[in-house]
N, C-alpha and C positions, 0 to 999 in steps of 0.2 A: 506041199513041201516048201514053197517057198513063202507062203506063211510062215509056217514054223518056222523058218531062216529066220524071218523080218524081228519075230515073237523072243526068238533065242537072242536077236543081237539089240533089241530093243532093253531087255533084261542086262544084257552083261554092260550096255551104255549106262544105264539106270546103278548096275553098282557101281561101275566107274567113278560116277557124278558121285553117288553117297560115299566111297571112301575119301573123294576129295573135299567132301565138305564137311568130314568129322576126320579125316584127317590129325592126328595129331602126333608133332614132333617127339620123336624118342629122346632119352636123358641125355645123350651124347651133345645132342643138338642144342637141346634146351642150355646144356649146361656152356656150349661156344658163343649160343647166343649173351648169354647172361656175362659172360668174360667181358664183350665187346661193350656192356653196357655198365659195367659194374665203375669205371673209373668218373665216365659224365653224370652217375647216380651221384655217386660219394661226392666228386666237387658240387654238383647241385646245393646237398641236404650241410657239404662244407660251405658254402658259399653263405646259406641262411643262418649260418651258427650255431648247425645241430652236431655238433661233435660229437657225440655219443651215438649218432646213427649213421655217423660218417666212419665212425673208426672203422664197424666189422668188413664197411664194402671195401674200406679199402685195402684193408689186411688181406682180404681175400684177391683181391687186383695183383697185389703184392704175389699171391703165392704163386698167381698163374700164370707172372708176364716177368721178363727178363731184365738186366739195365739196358737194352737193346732197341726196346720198346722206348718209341717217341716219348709216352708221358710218364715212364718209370722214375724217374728223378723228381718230377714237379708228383706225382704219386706217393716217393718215399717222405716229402716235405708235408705233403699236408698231412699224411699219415703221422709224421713225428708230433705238428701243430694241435693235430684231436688227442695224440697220449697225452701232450702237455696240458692242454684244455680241459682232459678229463682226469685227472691226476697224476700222470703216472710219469712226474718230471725227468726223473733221471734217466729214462728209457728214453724220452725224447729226445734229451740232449744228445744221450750215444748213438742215436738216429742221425741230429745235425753235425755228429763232427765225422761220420761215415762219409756225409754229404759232402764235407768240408776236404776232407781225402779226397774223395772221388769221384765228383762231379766236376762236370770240367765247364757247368752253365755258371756266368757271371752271375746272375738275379740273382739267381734263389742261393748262393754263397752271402750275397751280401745283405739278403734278407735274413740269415741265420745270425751273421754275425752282429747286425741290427739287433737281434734276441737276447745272444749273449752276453751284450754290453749290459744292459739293465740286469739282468740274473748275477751280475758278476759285479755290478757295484753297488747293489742292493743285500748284497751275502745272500742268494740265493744257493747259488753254486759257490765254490772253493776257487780261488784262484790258479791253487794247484792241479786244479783239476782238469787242466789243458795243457798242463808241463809239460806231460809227454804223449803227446798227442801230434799229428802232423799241423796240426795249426802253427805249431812253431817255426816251422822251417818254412809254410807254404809263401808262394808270392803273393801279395794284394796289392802290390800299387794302381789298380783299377780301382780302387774304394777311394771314393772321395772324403773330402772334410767333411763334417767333424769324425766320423764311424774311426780314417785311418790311424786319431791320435790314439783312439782304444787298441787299436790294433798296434801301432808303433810300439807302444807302452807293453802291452804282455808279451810283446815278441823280445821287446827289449828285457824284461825281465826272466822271460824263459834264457838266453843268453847269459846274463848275470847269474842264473841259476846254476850254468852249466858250468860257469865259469869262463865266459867266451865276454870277457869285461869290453871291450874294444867294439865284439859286434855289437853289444847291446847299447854302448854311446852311439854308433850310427844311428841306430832305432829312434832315441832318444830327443837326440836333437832335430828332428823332424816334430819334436812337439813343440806348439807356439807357448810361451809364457801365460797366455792367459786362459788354459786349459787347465781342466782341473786335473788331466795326468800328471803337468809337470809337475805340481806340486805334490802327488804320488811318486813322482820322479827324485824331487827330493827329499821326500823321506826316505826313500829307499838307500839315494848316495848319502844321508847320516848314517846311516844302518852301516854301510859299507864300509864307512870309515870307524866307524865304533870295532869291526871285524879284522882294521888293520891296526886297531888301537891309538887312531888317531881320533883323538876325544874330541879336542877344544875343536878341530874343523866339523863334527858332527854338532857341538850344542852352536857354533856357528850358523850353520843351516837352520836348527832344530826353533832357535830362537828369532829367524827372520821369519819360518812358517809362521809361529805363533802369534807377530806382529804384523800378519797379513791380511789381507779383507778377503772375505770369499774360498774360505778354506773351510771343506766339508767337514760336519763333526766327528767322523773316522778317522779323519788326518788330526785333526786337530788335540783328537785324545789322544792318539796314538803318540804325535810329538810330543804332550805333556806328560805321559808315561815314560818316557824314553829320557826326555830331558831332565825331567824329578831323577830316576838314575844315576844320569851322569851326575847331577848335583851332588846326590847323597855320596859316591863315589868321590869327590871331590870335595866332602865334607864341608859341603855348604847347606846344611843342614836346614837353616830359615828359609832359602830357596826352594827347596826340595819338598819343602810342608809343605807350602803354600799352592804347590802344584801337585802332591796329594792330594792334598785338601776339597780341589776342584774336579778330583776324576774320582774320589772312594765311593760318591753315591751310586745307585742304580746303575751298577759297573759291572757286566758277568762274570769277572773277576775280584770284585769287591774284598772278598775276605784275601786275598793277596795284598792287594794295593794296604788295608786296615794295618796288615802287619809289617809291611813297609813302612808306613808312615809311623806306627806304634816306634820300629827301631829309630825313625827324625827324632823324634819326642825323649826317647830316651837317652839318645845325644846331645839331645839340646837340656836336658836336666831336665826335664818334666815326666817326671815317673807317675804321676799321678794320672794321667792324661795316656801314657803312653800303657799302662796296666787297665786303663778304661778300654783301651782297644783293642786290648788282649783278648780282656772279660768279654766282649761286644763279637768274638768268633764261635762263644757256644749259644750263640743264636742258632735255631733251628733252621734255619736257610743255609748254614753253614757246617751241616751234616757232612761229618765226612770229608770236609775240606782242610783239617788242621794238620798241620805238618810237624816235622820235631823240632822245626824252627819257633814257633811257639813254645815248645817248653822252655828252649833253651833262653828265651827272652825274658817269658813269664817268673822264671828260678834266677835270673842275673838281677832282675828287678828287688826281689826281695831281697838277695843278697844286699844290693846295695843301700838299702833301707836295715841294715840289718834284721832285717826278721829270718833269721834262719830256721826256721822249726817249716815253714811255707816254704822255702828253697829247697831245703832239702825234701820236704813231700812231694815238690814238684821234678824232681829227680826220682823219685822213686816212682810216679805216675809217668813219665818217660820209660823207665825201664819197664812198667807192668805191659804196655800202650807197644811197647817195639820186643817186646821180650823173642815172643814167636816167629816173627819177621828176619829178626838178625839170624836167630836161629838157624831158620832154612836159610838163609843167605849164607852163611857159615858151611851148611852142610850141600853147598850146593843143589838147592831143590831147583829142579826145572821151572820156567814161570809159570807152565799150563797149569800145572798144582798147587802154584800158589797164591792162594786166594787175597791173604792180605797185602802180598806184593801187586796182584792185580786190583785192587783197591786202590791203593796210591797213585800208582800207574793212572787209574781212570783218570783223577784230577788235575793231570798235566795235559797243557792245551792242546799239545802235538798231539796225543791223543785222545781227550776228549773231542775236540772238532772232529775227527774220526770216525769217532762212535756217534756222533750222533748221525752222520754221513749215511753210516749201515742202520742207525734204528729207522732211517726215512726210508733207505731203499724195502727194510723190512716192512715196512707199514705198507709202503707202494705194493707192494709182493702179493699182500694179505689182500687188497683191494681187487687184483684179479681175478682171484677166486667168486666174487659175488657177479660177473658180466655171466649172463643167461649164455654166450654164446661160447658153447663150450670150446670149442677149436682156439678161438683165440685168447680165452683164459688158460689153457695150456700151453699156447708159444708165446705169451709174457709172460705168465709166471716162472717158464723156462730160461729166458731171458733175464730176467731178474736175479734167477740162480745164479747165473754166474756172473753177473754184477757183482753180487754179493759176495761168491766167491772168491772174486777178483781185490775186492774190500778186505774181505776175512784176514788174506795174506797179505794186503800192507799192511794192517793195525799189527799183525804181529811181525811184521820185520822192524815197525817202529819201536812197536811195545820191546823187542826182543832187546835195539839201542838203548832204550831208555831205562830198562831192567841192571844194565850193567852202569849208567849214572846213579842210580835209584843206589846201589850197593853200596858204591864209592860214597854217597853222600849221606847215609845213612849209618857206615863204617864214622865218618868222618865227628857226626854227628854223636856217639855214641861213645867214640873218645872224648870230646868237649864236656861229655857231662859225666863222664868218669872226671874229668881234669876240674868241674865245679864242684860236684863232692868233696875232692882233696881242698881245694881253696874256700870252702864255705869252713872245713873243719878247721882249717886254719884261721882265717879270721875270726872263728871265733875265740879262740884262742888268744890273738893279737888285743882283741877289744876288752877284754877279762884286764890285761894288764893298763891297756890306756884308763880304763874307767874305773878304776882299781880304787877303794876309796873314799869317789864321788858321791855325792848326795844322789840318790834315786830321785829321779823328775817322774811328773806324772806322764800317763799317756798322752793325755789330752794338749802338752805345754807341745808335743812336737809332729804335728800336723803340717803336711805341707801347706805353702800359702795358696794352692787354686785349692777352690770352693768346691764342695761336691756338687753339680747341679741337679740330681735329682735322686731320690733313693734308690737302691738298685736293688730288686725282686724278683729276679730272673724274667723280667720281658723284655723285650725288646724291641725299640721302634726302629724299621729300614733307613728314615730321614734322618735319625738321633744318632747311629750305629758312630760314625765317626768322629761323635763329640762326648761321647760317654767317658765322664772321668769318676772317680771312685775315690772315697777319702784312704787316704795311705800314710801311716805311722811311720816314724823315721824315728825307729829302735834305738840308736846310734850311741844315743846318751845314758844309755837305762839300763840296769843288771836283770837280769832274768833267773831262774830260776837253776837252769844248768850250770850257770855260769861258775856255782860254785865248786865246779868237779875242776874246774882248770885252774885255779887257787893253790 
């Protein structure tokens, strides 16, 4: 019997031993263990610059630990550092400005803000795109030089924005002269002053940046665009060229600044020159970019050369080109339905910057979808959504302002070239009488005096675009053909 005792407890000792040594943890377990270990993983494989095998661990760290959790904050940082790392910028940023809200850790604030100084003077990001954001209102005077002048500087413009002019000089003047804000600084107070319509103290400013050393090429176009303006405004016309002149090339607004300077040239009497720069916007880079300011320039040109048979086709290519436009504008169509009003619309900068905002976040969006790990290719591509969302409805609160300019300026437009139709029919009329008589000159005798410099074929060189002049006949002298209806 007591064998058998020894034999039975000998056995149940024996499985004892074997379930402890095959033992294995249930999913619950496994799964607490893997928490504890999921954040010293991710910084590991973040540490060596594996961003792409740091995101999933730490997304997951993310779902299962609170802000409560010791390294939740330095957890949601490096998390934002692998989207960014591994494309998915926009997501990141609204990671670092969540931080920026609501971490109450100095580092990893001032490591963010560190971020978005370069993103932000590199045009990565919008400037606006912190406006309204608590970055504006928060405190930094813990950020040292140089970081605080970026910060003084957008905080002081977030102000200026709201219209809080006063706060935003405090901001201001915490920046030394020999920062490149201030001189961001001062573009912005010419700006301000152009808005109170005080001119001469804006090209005041506009024309010391320009005569300054160490002034970035963003500032530097920017003042030359503004101060060309005010020139032309000012009808100092030679001035005005000369600072086109320097900003028309490789300009992402090129075909604007073109037509700008075309209208110097034809103030300054150079029609020749100034219909070169007309002709030089149906360049194919310039799809979709012409406005009805072009016609109306293109048709006063020929007017003034008397060539009216060109004037008035380019009135009647105005009217084919807006016909459908005015139309629904007339009959009040909604913008969402309209498409050639959303066309125009795109090429205005307030909303092109815009749009291009959402084709990025849309591209970032699409790039979710190919991460193998499905969990969190569904909560960024979720996330994304309502970026994107959030995007949709400012492009149309802007688009919506800019719809009702768009109207007004296209109304306005529409009567001017009703009002050159009446004045092209009358001059001609007038010239029938002056030339009443005259000997017929040839064409050839009244060319103007600049030279064609090269034949025009419809191509077009990007470097050439702003020098393109076209030989132009000055009618002026000469009977034509209709001319004898008005006899």
């Amino acid at each position: 019997m007591k064998r058998t005792t020894l034999i039975v407890s000998i056995l149940f000792l024996c499985i004892m031993i074997q379930s402890c040594l095959f033992f294995k943890p249930d999913k619950q377990l496994k799964k607490e263990i893997s928490k504890k270990d999921n954040f010293s993983l991710a910084y590991n494989l973040f540490s060596k610059q594996q961003y792409n095998k740091a995101l999933p661990l730490f997304h997951t760290y993310l779902k299962t630990h609170g802000p409560d959790d010791d390294n939740y904050a330095w957890a949601l940082f490096f998390y934002g550092i692998s989207l960014k790392e591994n494309g998915y910028k926009y997501l990141a940023f609204d990671v670092f400005l969540q931080l920026i809200e609501k971490s109450p850790n100095a580092k990893i604030v001032t490591h963010i803000l560190g971020l978005l100084e370069p993103a932000i003077l590199n045009a990565q990001l919008s400037e606006n795109y912190i406006l309204y954001t608590s970055f504006c209102s928060k405190n930094f005077d813990y950020i040292e030089a140089p970081l605080s002048y970026f910060i003084n500087y957008q905080q002081g413009m977030c102000n200026w924005k709201k219209g809080y002019i006063e706060w935003g000089n405090e901001h201001f003047q915490k920046i030394p002269l020999e920062s490149v804000y201030y001189t961001k600084y001062r573009f912005e107070k010419a700006r301000l002053f152009i808005q109170k319509n005080e001119n001469e103290k804006a090209i005041d400013i506009l024309e010391n940046i320009l005569n300054s050393k160490n002034v970035s090429k963003s500032i530097k176009t920017k003042s030359q665009i503004t101060l060309a303006r005010l020139y032309y405004g000012q009808k100092k016309y030679n001035q005005a060229d000369k600072l086109y002149k320097k900003i028309a090339k490789y300009h992402p607004e090129q075909s604007r600044f073109l037509l700008e300077r075309a209208w110097t040239q034809f103030h300054m009497g150079y029609l020749d020159t100034a219909l070169g720069l007309i002709i030089a916007l149906n360049a194919p880079e310039f799809k979709d970019q012409i406005t009805p300011e072009y016609f109306l320039l293109k048709s006063l040109i020929y007017k003034n050369v008397c060539n009216y048979k060109s004037a008035l086709d380019i009135v009647e290519e105005f009217q084919d080109q807006y016909k459908d436009i005015l139309s629904s504008l007339k009959n009040r169509h909604k913008l969402a339905n309209h498409i050639p009003a959303l066309k125009l619309l795109s090429n205005k900068k307030i909303i092109s910057d815009q749009l291009k905002i959402l084709e990025q976040l849309e591209f970032e969006n699409k790039m979710t979808k190919t991460l193998t790990n499905k969990s969190i290719s569904k909560d960024l591509s979720s996330k994304y959504q309502v970026l994107i969302n959030k995007h949709i409805n400012l492009i149309k609160k802007k688009a919506d302002q800019a719809y009702i300019s768009l109207a007004n300026q296209l109304f306005t437009y529409e009567e001017n070239m009703r009002l050159m139709n009446y004045e092209i029919g009358l001059d001609m009329y007038q010239r029938v009488k002056q030339v009443a008589g005259k000997s017929k000159k040839t064409l050839s005798e009244n060319h103007y005096d600049n030279p064609v410099i090269y034949s025009f074929i419809n191509e077009y060189w990007n470097d050439e675009l702003d020098n393109l002049r076209v030989s132009l006949i000055d009618q002026c002298q000469t009977l034509e053909e209709w001319d004898i209806f008005f006899k």
